[in-house]
N, C-alpha and C positions, 0 to 999 in steps of 0.2 A: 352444434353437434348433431347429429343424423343420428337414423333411429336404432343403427348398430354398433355406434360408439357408446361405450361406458367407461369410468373410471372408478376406482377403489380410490382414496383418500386416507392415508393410514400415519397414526403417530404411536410413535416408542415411549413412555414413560418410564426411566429407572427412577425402583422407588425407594431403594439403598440410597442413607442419607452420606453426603462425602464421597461417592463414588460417580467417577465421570462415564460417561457411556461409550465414549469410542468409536471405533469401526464397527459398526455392521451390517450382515448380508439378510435380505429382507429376502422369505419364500413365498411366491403363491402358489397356492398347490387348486389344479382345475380338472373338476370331476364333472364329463360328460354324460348326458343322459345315459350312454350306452354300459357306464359303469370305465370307461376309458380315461385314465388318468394322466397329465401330463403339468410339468410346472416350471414359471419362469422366474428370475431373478431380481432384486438390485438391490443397489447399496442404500439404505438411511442416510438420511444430511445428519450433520453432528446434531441437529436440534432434534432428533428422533422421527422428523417428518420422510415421509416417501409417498408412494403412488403406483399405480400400476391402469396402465389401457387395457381394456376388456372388450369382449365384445357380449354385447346388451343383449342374452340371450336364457330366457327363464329356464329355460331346462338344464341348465350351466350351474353347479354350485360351486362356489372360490371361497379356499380357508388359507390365511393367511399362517405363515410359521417364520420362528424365531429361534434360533437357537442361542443361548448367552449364559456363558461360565459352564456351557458340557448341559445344560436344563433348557427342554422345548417348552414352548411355548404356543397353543394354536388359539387363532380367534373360533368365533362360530361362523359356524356356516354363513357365507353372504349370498345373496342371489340378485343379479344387475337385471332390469327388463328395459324395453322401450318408454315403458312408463315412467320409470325409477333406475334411470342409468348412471345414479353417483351414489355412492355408499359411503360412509367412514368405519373405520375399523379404527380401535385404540387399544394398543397390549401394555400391560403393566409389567415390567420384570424386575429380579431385582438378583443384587450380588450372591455367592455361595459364601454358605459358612460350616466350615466343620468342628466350631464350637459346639457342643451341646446346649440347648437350648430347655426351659424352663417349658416341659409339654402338660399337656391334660388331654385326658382322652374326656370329652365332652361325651359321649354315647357307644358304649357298647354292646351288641346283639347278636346275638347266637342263634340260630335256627336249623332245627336236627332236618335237614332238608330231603333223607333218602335213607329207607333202611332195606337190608339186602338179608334176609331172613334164613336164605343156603349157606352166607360166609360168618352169618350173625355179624355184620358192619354195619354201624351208619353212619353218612355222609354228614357234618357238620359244616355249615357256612358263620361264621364270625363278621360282621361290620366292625371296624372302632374307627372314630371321628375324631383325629388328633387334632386338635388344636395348637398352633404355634403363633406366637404374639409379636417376636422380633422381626423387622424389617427383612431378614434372608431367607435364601429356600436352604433347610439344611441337608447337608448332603453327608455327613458322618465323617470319621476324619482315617485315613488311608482306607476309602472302601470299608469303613465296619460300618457294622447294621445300624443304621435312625430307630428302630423298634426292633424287642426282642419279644415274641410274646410266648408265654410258655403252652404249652398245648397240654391239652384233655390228655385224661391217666385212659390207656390205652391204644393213644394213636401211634397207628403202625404206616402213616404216609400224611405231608402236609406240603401245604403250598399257595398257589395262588392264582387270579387268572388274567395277568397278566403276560405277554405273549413272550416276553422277556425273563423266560423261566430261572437268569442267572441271579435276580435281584432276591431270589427267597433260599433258604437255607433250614433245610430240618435236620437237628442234629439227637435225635430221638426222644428227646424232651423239652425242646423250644424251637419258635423257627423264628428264624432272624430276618430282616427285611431291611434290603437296600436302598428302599428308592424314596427319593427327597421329599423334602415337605417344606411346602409353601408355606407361606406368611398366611392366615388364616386356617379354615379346616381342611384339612385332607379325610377322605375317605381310603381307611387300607381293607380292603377284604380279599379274604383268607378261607382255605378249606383243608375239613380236617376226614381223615377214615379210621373210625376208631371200633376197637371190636367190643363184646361184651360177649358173658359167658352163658352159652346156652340152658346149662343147668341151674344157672339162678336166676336167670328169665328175667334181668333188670341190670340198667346201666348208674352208676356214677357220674353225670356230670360236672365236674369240677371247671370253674371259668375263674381263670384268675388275672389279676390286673396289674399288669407289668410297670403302672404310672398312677399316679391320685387318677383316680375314674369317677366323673359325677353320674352316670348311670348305666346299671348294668342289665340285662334282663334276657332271659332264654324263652324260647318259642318251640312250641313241641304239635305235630298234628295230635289231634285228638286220636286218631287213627291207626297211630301207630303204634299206642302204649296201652293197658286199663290207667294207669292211672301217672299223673306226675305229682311230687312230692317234695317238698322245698328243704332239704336241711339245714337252711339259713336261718339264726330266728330275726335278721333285719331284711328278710325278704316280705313280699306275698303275692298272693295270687291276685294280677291284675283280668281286667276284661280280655274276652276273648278277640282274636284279630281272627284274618282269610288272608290267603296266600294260593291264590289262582284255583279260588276257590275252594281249598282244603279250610277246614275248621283248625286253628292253633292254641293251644294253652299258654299261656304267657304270666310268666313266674319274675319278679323283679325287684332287686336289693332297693330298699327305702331310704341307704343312708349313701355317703358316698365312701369308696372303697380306698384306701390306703393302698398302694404296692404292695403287692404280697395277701392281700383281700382279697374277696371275688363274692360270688354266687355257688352254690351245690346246690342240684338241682338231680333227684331220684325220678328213673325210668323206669317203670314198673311195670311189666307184663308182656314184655315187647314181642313173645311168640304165643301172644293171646290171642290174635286179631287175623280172622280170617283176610287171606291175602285176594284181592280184586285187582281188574285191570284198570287197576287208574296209575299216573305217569310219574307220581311219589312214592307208589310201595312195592310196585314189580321190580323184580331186578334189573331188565334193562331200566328203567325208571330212573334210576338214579343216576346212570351217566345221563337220562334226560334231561332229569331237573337240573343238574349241575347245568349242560349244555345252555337251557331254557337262563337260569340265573346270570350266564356269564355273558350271554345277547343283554337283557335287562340293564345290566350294570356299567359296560362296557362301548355300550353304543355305536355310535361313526367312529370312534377312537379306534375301532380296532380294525378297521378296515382301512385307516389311514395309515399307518403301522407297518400294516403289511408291505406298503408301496414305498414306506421311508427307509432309506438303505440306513439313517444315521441310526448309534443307538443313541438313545436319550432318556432319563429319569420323566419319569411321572409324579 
């Protein structure tokens, strides 16, 4: 092999027990130094083996994708050089199912990420780390929602930031969420705009837990409130955390939450706090920080996206 030949080396594992794997069409998707995208084809042997020739060029990076049962699948990023012109790549997939499955949100997180002091809103971001233990990805059965989560008492807008705006649903008191969930953890995050009354100069936040949730906990800048105030009496006040350098208060339920439980968690003083130009309390700030959070969370995913005509569940 010469010093511009490389190969990818790639196996399919379905890990749906009983189910055979079939025909499928294997993608590699080749993204040139210049940001120039271009990608070629083949089929997997019934053993789930394939391969593809490349050319051994470091500034090249090659992501393998799969689509099976309507759910993508991408490797990480590979990169072939002269040095190191053979890679393996191995993807795990496995059947759909729109049984309901037996969930737990392993970790939930709230973080009041942008307050807008002219509309009296603030931006809420939500993490929850579902966990799923059956062999399938579930997919919800005709199109209903995998998670319902009900939203914060005055959100007047919710959503998500995935590119794929059709998978979330605000129906003015929960938003519902389309999109699959792997065997292991899923991260779902969510964002909420919620107003609060200027004359009482403090918010209500109610976080509540749509599934048994082993931990809950809200994150608030220091900066944007006098003070935060837990009305849980199974919460308290943990250590403080940073968030791109903002100071956070961090409030957290100590036991675990039942559906229909959660965290309250009091905002207090919210037009106390003289306004500076830093990029979480200005008003444009908060389409920044959002903007800032959804690069963070979202990474080469969403630039792959853009260039894939299929839709596909995440």
């Amino acid at each position: 092999m010469d010093d511009r030949k490389g190969r990818i080396n790639g196996a399919i594992h379905l890990m749906t027990p009983g189910v055979v794997l079939g025909k499928i069409t294997v993608q590699l998707i080749i993204v040139g130094d210049d940001a120039d995208l271009r990608s070629i084809e083949t089929q997997a042997r019934p053993d789930g083996r394939f391969y593809f020739d490349v050319i051994a060029d470091p500034a090249v990076t090659h992501v393998v994708r799969v689509v099976y049962d309507g759910v993508q699948y991408l490797s990480n990023p590979v990169l072939i050089s002269p040095e190191l012109p053979i890679a393996d790549v191995e993807l795990e997939i496995f059947a759909v199912s729109e049984d309901k499955p037996a969930l737990v949100i392993e970790k939930t997180i709230v973080t009041v990420l942008a307050i807008d002091r002219l509309t009296t809103e603030l931006t809420l971001i939500r993490e929850d780390l579902v966990r799923h233990d059956a062999p399938t990805v579930y997919v919800g059965s005709n199109d209903s929602a995998t998670l319902v989560l009900p939203a914060p008492d005055g959100t007047s807008d919710a959503g998500g930031f995935d590119e794929d705006t059709s998978i979330y649903s605000f129906d003015g008191r929960s938003l519902a969420i389309t999109a699959a969930l792997h065997p292991g953890v899923t991260s779902i995050v969510t964002r909420y705009t919620v107003g609060y009354r200027l004359d009482e100069d403090e918010y209500r936040l109610r976080i509540t837990a749509p599934l048994r949730s082993n931990h809950i906990e809200v994150r608030v800048p220091k900066r944007f409130v006098n003070e935060v105030h837990s009305r849980s009496i199974d919460a308290i006040r943990a250590p403080d955390t940073t968030f791109e350098g903002e100071s956070l208060s961090v409030i957290k339920r100590t036991t675990v939450a039942e559906p229909g439980q959660g965290l309250v968690v009091d905002l207090r003083g919210l037009s106390g706090i003289e306004r500076t130009a830093n990029p979480l309390t200005s008003r444009y700030g908060a389409a920044a920080g959002v903007v800032f959070a959804l690069i963070v969370i979202t990474g080469i995913a969403i630039g792959l996206r853009r260039c894939l005509p299929e839709k596909s569940a995440w």
